[in-house]
N, C-alpha and C positions, 0 to 999 in steps of 0.2 A: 241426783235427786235424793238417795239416801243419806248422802252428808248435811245438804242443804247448802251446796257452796258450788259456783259457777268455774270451771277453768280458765287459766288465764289467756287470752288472744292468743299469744303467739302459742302456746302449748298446743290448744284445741285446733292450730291450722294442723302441726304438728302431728295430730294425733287422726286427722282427718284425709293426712296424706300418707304416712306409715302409723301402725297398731305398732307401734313399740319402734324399737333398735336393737341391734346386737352384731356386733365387729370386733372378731378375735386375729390377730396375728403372731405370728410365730418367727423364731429364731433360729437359723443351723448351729447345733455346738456339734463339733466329731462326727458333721453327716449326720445327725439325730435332731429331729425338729423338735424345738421344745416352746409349748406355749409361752407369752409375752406379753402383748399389749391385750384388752380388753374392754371395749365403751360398747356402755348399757344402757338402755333408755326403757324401763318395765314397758308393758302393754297396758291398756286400761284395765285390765282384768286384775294383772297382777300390781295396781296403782293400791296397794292395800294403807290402812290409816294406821300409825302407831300410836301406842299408850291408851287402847280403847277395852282393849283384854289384858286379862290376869297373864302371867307369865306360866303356872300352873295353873291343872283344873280344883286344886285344893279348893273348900272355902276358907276364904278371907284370906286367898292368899294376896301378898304384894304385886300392886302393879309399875309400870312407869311413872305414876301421876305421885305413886308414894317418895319419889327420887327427889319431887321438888323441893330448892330451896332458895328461900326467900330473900336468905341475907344475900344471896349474890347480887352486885351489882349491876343493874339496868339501867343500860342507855348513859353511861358516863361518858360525859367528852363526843370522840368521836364514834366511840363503838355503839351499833345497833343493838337494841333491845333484843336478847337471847328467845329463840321459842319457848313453850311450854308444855309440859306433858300429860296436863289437867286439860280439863274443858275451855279454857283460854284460848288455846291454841287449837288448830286441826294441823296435823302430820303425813303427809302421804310418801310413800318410800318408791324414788324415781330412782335408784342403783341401787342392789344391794352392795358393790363394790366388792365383790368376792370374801365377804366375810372380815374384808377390813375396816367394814364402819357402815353408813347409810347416808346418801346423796335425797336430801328430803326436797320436796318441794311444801311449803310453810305459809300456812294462812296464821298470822298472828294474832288477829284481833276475830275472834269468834262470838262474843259476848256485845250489846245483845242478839247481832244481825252479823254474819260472817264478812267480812270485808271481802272485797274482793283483789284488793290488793295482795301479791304473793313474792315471797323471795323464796332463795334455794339456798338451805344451809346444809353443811356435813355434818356429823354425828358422830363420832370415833368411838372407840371397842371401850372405853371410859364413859361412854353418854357425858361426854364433852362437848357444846355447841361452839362450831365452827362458822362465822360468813365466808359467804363465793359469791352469788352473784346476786341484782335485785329482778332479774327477768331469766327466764326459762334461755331466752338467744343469747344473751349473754355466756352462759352457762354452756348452752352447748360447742358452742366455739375456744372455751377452754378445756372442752370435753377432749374436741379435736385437735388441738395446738397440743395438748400435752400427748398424744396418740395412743391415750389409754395406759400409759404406762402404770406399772407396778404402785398403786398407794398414791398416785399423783396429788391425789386431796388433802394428802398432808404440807403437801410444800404451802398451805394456805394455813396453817396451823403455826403457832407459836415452837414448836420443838421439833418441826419438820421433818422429812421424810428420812426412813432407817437406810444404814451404811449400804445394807446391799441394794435398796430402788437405789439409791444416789449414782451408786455404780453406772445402771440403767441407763439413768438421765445423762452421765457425762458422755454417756458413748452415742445417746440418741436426740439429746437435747440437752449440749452443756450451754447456753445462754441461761438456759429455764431454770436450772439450780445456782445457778452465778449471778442471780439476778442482784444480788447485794450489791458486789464485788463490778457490775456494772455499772449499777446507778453513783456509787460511789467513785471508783475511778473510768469516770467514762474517756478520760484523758488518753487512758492506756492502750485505748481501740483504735485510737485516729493516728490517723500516720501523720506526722509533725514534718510540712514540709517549710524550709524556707527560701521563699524568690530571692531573696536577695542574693543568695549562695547558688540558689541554680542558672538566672538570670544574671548573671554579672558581668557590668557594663565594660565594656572594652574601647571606652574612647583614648583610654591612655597614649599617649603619641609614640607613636615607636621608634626606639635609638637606630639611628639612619650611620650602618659604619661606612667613611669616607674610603676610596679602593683607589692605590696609588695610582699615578696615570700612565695608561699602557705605550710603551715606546712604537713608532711605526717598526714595522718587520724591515725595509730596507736599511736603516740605520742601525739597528740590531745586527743585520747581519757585514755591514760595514766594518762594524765594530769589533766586529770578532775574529775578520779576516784580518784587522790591523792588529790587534792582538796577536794572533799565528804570524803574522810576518814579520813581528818585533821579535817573538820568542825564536824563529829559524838564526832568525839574526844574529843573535846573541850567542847562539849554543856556534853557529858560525866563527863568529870570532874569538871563540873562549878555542877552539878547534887549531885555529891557527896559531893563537900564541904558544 
């Protein structure tokens, strides 16, 4: 009621069945637990609006809405029209993401009736706009598929995530940063089998060696006693002479 804008379906069941989120896990290095992943989902309390106050209490000092600029281009091609940090836009901050940027949920069209249409863009430490998702569930399921990990919001970013989250990710989710290196050579994943090489037909007729013909044993041994009684013979007569 204070904004004048309605939440979106899936957020408000969301918000109807848990007042926020918050899941931190941790890692052993040397038997010492040291914090690690982190998924944040503000409370409604703290669902606060950005670019609505000064940054100090000075007057006239600069706010968010002084950053805008105009010559950037909206809505080229394929990319979505960036939020705004004027009265165009309404901003509400759903992570602060540990001080690495802000996970917004984004009413862009406020002017003259707040749409109720909503996407969720990042925001980096540059007030850089970043797209992720066009609905809250979408969003949350890459909340969880990345498990919180260290800056995960950058891998959606043009210059993506620094050396040491990458680290992170290879030991906890290397698909998720090799997603290039995937789509590209998805060749490299699939084991290359070939039937023809595993299955190989064996109708070839097989060389049949002929095996002389076996003599009967009675003849055999006929033959061998006339043999011995040729050779008595001889050594016989060669005795006499």
């Amino acid at each position: 009621q204070k904004n004048s804008c309605i939440l979106p379906e899936d957020l408000k069941n969301f918000y109807l069945m848990s007042d926020g989120f918050q899941m931190t896990w941790s890692v052993k290095t040397d038997g010492t637990p040291m914090p690690l992943g982190s998924m944040v989902i503000n409370s409604v309390s703290k669902l606060c609006r950005l670019g609505g106050s000064s940054m100090y209490t000075l007057p006239n000092a600069p706010t968010l809405a002084d950053l805008e600029d105009d010559t950037d281009e909206e809505g080229d091609g394929d990319k979505p029209e960036k939020p705004h940090f004027d009265s165009r836009s309404l901003i509400f901050e759903l992570d602060p993401c540990n001080g690495n940027g802000k996970v917004c949920l984004v009413y862009k069209h406020a002017k003259p009736v707040v749409s109720p249409d909503t996407e969720i863009w990042f925001l980096d430490r540059a007030l850089y706009w970043h797209f992720l998702t066009k609905t809250f569930t979408a969003y949350y399921r890459l909340l969880i598929t990345h498990l919180g990990l260290p800056q995960w919001q950058y891998a959606f970013t043009s210059y993506g995530v620094s050396p040491q989250a990458k680290q992170w990710f290879n030991m906890y989710k290397p698909i998720t940063i090799n997603t290039a290196l995937f789509s590209e050579e998805a060749d490299s994943f699939v084991n290359k089998l070939d039937p023809n090489k595993v299955f190989k037909n064996k109708n070839e007729t097989p060389v049949i060696k002929k095996k002389p013909p076996s003599q009967p044993a009675g003849s055999q041994k006929s033959h061998t006693s006339m043999t011995s009684s040729k050779t008595s013979s001889v050594a016989g007569n060669s005795s006499r002479k």
